[in-house]
C-alpha positions as CSV (number, residue, x, y, z in Angstrom):
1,X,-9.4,88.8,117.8
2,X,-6.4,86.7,119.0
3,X,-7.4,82.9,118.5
4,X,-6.8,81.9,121.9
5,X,-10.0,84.1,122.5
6,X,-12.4,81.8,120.4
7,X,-13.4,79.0,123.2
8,X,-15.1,79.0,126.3
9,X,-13.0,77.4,128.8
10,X,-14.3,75.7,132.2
11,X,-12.7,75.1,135.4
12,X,-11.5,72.0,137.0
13,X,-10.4,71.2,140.4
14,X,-6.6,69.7,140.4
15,X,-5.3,67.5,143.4
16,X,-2.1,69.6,143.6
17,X,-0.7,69.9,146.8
18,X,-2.6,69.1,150.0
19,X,-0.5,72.4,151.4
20,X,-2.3,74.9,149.2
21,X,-6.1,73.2,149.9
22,X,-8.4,71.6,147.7
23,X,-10.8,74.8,147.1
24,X,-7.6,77.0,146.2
25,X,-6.1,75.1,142.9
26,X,-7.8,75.2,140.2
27,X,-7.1,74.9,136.6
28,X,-8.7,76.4,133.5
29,X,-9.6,73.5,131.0
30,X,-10.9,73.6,127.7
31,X,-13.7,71.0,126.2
32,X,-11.2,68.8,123.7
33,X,-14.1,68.7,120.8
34,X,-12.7,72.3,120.5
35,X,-9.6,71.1,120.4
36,X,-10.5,68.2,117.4
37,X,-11.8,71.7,115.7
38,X,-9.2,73.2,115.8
39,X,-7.3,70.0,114.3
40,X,-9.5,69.6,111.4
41,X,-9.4,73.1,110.8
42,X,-5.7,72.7,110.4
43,X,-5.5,69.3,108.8
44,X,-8.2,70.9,105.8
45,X,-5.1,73.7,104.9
46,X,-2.8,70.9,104.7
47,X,-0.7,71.4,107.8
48,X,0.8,68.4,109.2
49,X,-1.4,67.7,112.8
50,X,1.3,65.6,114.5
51,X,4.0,67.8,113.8
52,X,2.1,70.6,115.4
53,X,1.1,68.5,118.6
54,X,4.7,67.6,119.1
55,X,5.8,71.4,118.8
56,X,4.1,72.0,122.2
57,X,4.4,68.3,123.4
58,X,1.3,66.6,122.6
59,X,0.3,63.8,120.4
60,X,-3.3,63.1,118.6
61,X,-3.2,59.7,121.4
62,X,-3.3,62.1,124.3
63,X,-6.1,64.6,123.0
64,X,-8.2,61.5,121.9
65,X,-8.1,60.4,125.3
66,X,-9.3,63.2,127.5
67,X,-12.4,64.9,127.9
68,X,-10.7,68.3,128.4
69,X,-7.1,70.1,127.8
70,X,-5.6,72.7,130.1
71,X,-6.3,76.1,128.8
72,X,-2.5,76.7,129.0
73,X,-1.6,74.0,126.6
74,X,-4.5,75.1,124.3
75,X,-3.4,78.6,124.4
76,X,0.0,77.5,123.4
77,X,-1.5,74.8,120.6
78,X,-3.6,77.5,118.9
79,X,-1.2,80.7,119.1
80,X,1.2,78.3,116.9
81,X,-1.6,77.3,114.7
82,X,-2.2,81.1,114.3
83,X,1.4,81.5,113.4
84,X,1.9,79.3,110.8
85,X,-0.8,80.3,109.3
86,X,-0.1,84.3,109.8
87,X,-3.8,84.7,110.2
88,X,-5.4,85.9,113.9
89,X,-8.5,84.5,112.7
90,X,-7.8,81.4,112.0
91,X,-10.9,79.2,112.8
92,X,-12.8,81.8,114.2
93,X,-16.3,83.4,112.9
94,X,-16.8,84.8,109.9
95,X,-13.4,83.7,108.3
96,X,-11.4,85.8,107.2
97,X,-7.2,86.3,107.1
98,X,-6.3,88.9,109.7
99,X,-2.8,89.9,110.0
100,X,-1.0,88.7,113.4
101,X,-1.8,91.7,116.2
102,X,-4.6,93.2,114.8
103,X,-6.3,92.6,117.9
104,X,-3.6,94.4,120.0
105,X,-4.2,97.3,117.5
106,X,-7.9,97.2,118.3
107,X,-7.5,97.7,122.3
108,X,-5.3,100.5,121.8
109,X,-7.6,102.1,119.9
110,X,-10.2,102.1,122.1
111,X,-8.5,101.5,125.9
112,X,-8.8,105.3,126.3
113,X,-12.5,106.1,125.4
114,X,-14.4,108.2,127.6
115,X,-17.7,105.7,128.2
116,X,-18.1,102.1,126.9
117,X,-20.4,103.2,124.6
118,X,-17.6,104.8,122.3
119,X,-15.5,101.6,123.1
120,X,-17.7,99.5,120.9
121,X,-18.2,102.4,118.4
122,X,-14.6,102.6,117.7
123,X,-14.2,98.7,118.0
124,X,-17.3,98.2,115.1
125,X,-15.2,101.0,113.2
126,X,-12.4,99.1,113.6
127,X,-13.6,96.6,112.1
128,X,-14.1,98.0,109.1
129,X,-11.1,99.3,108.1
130,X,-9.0,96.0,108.9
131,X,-8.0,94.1,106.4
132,X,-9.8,90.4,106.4
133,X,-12.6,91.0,109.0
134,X,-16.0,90.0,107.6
135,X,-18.2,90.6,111.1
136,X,-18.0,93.0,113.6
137,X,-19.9,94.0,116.8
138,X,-22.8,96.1,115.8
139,X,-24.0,98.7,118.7
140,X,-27.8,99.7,119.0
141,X,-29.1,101.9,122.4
142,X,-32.9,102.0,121.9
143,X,-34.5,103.4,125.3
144,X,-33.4,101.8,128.8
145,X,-31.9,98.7,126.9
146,X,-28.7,98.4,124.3
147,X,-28.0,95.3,122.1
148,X,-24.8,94.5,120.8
149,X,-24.9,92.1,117.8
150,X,-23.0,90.4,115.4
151,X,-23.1,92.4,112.0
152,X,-21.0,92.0,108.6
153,X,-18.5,94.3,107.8
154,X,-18.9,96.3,104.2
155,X,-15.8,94.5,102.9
156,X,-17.3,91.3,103.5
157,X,-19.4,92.0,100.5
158,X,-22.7,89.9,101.9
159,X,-25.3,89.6,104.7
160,X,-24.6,88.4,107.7
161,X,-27.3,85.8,107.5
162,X,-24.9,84.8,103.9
163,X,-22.3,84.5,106.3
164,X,-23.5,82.6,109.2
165,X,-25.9,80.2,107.6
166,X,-23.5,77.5,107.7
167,X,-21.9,78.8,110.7
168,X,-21.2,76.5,114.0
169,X,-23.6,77.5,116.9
170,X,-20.4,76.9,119.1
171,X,-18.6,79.4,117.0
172,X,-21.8,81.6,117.0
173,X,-21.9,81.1,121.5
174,X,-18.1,81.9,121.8
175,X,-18.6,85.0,120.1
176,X,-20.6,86.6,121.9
177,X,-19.4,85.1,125.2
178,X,-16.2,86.8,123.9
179,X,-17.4,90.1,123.2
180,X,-19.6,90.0,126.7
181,X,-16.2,88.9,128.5
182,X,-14.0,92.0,126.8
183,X,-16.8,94.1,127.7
184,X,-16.8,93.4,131.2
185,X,-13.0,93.6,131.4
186,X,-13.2,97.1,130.3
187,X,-15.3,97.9,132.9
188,X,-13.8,96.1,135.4
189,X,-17.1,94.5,136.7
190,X,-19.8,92.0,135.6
191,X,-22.2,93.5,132.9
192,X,-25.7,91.8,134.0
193,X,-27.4,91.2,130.9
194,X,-31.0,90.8,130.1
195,X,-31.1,88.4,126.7
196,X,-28.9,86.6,124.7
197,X,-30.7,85.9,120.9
198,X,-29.6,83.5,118.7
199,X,-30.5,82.9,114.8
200,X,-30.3,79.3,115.2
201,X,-32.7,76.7,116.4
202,X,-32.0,75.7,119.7
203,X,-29.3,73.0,119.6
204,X,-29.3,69.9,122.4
205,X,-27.3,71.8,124.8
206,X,-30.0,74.5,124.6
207,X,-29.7,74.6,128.8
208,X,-26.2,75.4,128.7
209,X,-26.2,78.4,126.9
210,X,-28.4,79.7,129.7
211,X,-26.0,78.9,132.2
212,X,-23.3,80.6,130.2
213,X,-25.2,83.7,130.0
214,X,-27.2,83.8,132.9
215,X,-29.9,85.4,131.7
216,X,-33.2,85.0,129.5
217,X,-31.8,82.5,126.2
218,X,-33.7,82.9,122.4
219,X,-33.6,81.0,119.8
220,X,-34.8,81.1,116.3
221,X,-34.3,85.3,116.4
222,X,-33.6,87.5,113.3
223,X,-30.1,87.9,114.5
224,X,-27.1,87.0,117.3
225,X,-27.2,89.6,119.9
226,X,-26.5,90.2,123.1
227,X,-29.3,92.9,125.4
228,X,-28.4,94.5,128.6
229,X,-29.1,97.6,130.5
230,X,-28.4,100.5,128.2
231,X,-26.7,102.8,131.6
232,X,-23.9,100.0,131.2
233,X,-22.9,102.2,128.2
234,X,-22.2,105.4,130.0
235,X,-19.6,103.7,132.6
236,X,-15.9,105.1,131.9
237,X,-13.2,102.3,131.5
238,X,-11.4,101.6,133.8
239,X,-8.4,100.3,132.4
240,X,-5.3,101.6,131.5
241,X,-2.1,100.8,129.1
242,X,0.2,99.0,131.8
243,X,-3.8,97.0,132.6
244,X,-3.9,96.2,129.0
245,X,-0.6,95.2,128.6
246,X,-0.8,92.5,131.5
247,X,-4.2,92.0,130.0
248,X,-2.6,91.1,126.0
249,X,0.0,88.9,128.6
250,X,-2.2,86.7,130.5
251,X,-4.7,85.6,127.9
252,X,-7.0,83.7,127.7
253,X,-7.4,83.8,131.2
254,X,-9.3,87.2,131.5
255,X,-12.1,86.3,128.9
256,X,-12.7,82.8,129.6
257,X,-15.7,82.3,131.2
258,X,-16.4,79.5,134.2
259,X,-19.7,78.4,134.4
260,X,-21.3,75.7,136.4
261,X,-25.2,74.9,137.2
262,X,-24.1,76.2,140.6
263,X,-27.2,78.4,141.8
264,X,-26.3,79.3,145.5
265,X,-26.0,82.9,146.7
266,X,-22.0,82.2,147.3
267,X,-21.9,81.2,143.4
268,X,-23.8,84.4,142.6
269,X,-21.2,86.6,144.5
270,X,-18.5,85.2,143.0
271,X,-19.6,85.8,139.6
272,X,-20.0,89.5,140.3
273,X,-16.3,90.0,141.5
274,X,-15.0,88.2,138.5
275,X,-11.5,87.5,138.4
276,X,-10.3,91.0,137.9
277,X,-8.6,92.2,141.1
278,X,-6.6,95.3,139.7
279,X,-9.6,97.7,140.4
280,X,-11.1,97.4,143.6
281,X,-13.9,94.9,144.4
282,X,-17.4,96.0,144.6
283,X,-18.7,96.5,148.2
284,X,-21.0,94.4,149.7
285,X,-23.5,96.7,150.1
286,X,-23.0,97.3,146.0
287,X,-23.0,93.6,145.5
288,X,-26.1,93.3,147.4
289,X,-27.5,96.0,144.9
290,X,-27.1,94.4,142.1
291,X,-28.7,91.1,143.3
292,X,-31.7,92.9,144.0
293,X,-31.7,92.7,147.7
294,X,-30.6,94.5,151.1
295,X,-27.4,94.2,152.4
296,X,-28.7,92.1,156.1
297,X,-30.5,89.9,153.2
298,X,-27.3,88.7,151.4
299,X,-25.4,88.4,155.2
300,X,-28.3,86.6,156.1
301,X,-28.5,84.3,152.9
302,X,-24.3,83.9,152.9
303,X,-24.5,82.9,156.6
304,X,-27.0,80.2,155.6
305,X,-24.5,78.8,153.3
306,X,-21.9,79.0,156.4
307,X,-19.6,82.1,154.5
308,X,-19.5,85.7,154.2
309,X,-18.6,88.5,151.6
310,X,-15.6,88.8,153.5
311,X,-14.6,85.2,152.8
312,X,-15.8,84.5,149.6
313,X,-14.0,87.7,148.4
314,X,-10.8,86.9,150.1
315,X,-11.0,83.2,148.3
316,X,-11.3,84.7,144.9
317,X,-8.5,86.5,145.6
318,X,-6.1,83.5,146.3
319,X,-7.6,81.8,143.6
320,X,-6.4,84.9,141.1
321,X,-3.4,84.9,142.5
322,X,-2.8,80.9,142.0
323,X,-3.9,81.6,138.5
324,X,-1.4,84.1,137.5
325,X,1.2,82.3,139.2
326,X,0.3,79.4,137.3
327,X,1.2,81.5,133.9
328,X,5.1,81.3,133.5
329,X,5.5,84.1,130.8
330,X,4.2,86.7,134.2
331,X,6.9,88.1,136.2
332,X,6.1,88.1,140.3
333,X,5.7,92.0,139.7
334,X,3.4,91.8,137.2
335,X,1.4,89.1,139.2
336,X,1.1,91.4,142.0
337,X,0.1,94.3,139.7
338,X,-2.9,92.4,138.0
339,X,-4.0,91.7,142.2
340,X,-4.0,95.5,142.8
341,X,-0.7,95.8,145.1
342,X,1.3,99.1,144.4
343,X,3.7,97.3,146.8
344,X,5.2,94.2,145.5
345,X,5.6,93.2,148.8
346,X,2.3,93.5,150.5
347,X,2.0,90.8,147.8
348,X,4.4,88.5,149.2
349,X,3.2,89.1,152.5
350,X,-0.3,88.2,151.8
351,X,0.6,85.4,149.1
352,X,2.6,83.9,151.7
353,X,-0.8,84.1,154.0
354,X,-3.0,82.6,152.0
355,X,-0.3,79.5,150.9
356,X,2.0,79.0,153.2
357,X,4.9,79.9,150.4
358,X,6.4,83.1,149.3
359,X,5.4,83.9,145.6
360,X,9.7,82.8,144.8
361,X,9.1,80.1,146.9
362,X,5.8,78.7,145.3
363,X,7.5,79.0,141.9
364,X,10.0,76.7,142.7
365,X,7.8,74.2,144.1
366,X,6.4,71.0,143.0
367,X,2.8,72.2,142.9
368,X,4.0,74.6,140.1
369,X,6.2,72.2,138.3
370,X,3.2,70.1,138.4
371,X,0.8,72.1,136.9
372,X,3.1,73.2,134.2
373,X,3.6,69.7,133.8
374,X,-0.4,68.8,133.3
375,X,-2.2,68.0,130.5
C-alpha cells in the first residue's frame, strides 16, 4: 500500500483562529518516533536524512524537538522517501520493493465488487501476483464470525511466522489498523469488530491497542488477525471511481484512525459516523442499533452529556469539511463532493454557516495560511 498509509495518526487541537471555534480546528498529527523510523529506515539505504528534510522544509533539530508532526508534512516526508527509493513499501511490513502505484492498481481492482467479501478475495489475489509483496490479507468466514489476517504471499517463499519474527509490533498494529480503516472506507461505515489477535507478547502500551481497536485485545495468539461479524461481508460497496479517486487524493486522511481514552456516549457516536460524509450518515435510530440500545436511550444518554445526534452529526461535518479544506492539492469542488453536495453551492452556503467564511474566502485566510504553515 502507499507508504503514507503505514502510521496511525492522532488528532490534536490547534489554536487557529478564535472565528472558527476551538472544537472545529483540528489537525491530524503523527507520533514523531514514527517519524525517527522512517529516518533510520532511510539513513540504513544510504540516503542523505538532511537533504530529505530540507526537500519538504524540515530539519533533524525540528523533529528532535516535538512530540508529534502534522500528518500533512509526514505525508509529504514519506511520499518523497517512497520516490527516491521507487518502492511503495518502503518501511512497511513484510519488506518488499513494490513498484510506485501498485496500490492504486489494487483499488481498481476491487472498487467494483459486488460484497466486501470479494473485495478482500480479489485484494489477497492481488497480492499475489504483484511483484515484491511478501504478506497479504488472508480472508477466513467460519459461522457468524470472519477473520481477516495477515498471511505470506507464495512469492515470499517462507512462513509468515519467518517473516514477522523480527517484525515491529508497531508495524504489526498499523497493519491491521490499516486494513480495518480501508475496510470500513469501502463500506462507508464503521465495521464493529469483535477481536484483534496478536502473535506477540503484549508490549507496554498493551492498553492502547485496545483503544485503537475498541474491542476485546489478544496477545500471544498463533497469528495477527483481525474478527468481526461475518454479515459485514455480504454489504455491497459503496464507493465508486470519482469516490476512489478523491479517496487516492486526500490520503492519509481517510485511513488514519483518531483514538482517544474518550468513553462517553458523544465519543461513541462520533466514531460510528466516521469521517466519510459522501454517503449519507447513518440514522439515529440505526446508530442507536448498533450501540445496542433504543433510540429514547441514546437521546436520553446524549442529553445527559448536554448534545444530541443532531449536533454531534452536524459538528463532524464541519470538522470534515475543515479537514479537506486544510489539504491544498483538493479543489473547492472536490471538497464539496467528498461532503456529499451534488450542488457546489449548497456547499458554500452551508460552509459559510458553520465558519463565518465562504470556502474562497477561508482559503485565503490566515487560519489556512497558518495551518499550512504548522509543523
Amino acid at each position: 500500500m502507499q507508504a503514507v498509509f503505514t502510521v496511525v495518526a492522532v488528532y490534536n487541537y490547534k489554536n487557529l483562529k478564535p472565528l472558527l471555534g476551538a472544537s472545529m480546528v483540528k489537525q491530524i498529527t503523527v507520533p514523531t518516533p514514527y517519524v525517527r523510523y522512517l529516518l533510520r529506515q532511510a539513513k540504513a539505504q544510504g540516503y542523505d536524512i538532511d537533504q530529505l528534510l530540507a526537500e519538504v522544509g524540515l530539519s533533524q533539530a525540528q523533529i528532535e524537538g516535538l512530540a508529534e508532526l502534522s500528518a500533512e508534512r509526514f505525508s509529504q516526508l514519506y511520499q518523497r522517501m517512497m520516490y527516491l527509493a521507487q518502492d511503495e513499501r518502503f518501511g512497511m511490513l513484510g519488506g518488499g520493493r513494490v513498484p510506485i502505484g501498485t496500490f492504486r492498481m489494487m483499488c481498481h481492482a476491487i472498487i467494483h465488487a459486488r460484497n466486501l467479501e470479494t473485495a478482500i478475495y480479489r485484494a489477497s489475489d492481488f497480492h499475489e501476483i504483484c511483484r515484491g509483496t511478501q504478506v497479504k490479507p488472508q480472508l477466513l468466514r467460519k459461522g457468524r464470525y470472519a477473520k481477516v489476517s495477515i498471511a505470506a504471499t507464495q512469492a515470499s517463499g517462507q512462513p509468515v511466522e519467518t517473516l514477522l519474527q523480527s517484525e515491529d509490533p508497531e508495524r504489526i498494529r498499523t497493519a491491521l489498523s490499516m486494513w480495518h480503516n480501508f475496510i470500513c472506507w469501502l463500506l462507508g461505515t464503521r465495521v464493529d469488530l469483535k477481536a484483534a489477535y496478536f502473535a506477540f507478547p503484549e508490549p507496554d502500551d498493551g492498553d492502547d491497542y485496545q483503544h485503537l481497536f475498541q474491542s476485546e485485545v489478544r496477545f500471544g495468539q498463533h497469528e495477527n488477525a483481525l474478527v468481526f461479524p461475518a454479515y459485514y461481508l455480504d454489504y455491497p460497496l459503496v464507493q465508486s471511481d470519482e469516490s476512489l479517486r478523491l479517496f487516492l487524493k486526500t490520503a492519509p486522511y481517510q485511513l488514519v484512525t483518531s483514538v482517544s481514552d474518550d468513553r462517553s456516549m458523544k465519543a461513541q457516536v462520533i466514531a460510528l459516523l466516521g469521517r466519510d460524509f459522501s454517503c449519507e450518515a447513518p440514522s439515529a435510530e440505526a446508530v442507536a442499533a448498533r450501540l445496542n440500545m433504543s433510540l429514547s436511550t441514546l437521546r436520553r444518554r446524549l442529553l445527559e452529556e448536554e448534545t444530541s445526534y443532531q449536533k454531534i452529526k452536524d459538528e463532524c461535518r464541519k470538522q470534515a469539511a475543515l479537514e479537506y479544506m486544510n489539504s491544498p492539492q483538493l479543489s473547492i469542488n472536490d471538497v464539496a463532493s467528498l461532503m456529499g453536495f451534488d450542488d457546489p453551492s449548497a456547499f458554500f452556503r452551508s460552509f459559510k454557516k458553520w465558519t463565518g467564511m465562504t470556502p474562497g474566502q477561508y482559503r485565503q485566510s490566515e487560519t489556512y495560511r497558518n495551518t499550512l504553515e504548522a509543523v
